[in-house]
N, C-alpha and C positions, 0 to 999 in steps of 0.2 A: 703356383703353377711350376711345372718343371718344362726344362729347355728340351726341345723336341731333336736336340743332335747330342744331346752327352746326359741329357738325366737331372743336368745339374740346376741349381733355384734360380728363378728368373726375380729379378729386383726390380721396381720402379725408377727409374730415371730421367734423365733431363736430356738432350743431345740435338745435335745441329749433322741434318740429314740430307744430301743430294739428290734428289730426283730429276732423270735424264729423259724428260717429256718427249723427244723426237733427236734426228738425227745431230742437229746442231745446237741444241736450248739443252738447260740443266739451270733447275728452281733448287734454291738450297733452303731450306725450311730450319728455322733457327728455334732454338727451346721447343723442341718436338718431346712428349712424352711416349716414352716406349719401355719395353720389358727387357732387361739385358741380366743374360745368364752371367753367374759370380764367378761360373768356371772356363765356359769358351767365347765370351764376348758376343754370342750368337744374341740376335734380337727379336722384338717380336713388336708391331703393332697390331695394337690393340682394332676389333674393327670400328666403336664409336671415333675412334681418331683418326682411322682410316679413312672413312668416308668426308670429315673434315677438311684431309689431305687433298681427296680428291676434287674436293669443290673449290680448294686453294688450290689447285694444279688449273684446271680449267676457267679462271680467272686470271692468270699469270697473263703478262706480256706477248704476244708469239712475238713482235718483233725482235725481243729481248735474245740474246743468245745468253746471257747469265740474269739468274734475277736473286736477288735475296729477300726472302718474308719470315715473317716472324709468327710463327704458331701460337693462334688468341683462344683456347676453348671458349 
């Protein structure tokens, strides 16, 4: 795959992701797999992990204003 802002190869990787659920909550998702370009660090999820994401977003905490979970495919 090529990176859809510079051309350049997108690699598999490993990374620890913030997602800002509503105004005051942010889930940080640890050992996330994602696509990251060799040239501008631009990323990409994949949508099988995506919708993972999303089912680990809608089980998080709302009382939580910070949560940390760990990405299980």
């Amino acid at each position: 795959m090529k990176c859809h802002v510079c051309g350049g190869p997108l690699e598999p990787t490993v990374t620890h992701m913030p997602f800002k659920t509503d105004a005051k909550r942010i889930v940080i998702l640890k050992d996330l797999p994602v696509l990251q370009c060799a040239s501008c660090a631009e990323f990409l999820i994949e949508d099988a992990v995506m919708a993972q994401v999303d089912m680990m977003l809608a089980e998080a905490d709302e009382r939580a204003e910070l949560e940390i979970m760990s990405y299980a495919a």
